[in-house]
N, C-alpha and C positions, 0 to 999 in steps of 0.2 A: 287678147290677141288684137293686133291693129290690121286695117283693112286691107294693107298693102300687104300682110304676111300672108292672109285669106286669098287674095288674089292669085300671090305668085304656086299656093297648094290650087289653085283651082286651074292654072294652067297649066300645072304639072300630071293635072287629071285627064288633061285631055280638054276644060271646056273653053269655050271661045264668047266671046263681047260678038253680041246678036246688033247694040247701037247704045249712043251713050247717048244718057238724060242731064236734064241741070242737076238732080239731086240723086241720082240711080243709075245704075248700068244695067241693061237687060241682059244676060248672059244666057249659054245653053249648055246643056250637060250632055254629051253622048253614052255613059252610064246610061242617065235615068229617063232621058227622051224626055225631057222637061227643059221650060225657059224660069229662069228665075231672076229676082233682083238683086243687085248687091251697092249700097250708100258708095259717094264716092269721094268721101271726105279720107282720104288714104293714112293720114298722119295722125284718125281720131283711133284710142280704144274700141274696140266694137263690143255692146251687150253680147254676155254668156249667152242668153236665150236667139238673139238674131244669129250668133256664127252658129248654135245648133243646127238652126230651120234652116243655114242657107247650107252647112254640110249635109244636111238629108235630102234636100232636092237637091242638092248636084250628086249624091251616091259617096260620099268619099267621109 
């Protein structure tokens, strides 16, 4: 999955960009009451194991 696909499922969850890094976006879930990070290279493949951990802290 590429990170641009992860993003637009993360907005559709409801979460929002808390503030953007050179290499990371800090985002927030209102699911999980959790901040998490997500890379911001949009156009790269994302690792199976990082899209896991970032769909269990965001709940979705």
């Amino acid at each position: 999955m590429r990170i641009n696909e992860l993003i637009k499922a993360l907005k559709d969850a409801g979460c929002s960009i808390l503030r953007h890094g050179s290499r990371h976006d800090l985002w927030f879930s209102p699911l999980t009451n959790r901040n998490f990070a997500v890379p911001r290279h949009s156009s790269k493949e994302l690792p199976t194991g990082t899209e896991k951990s970032i769909r269990k802290q965001a709940g979705i």
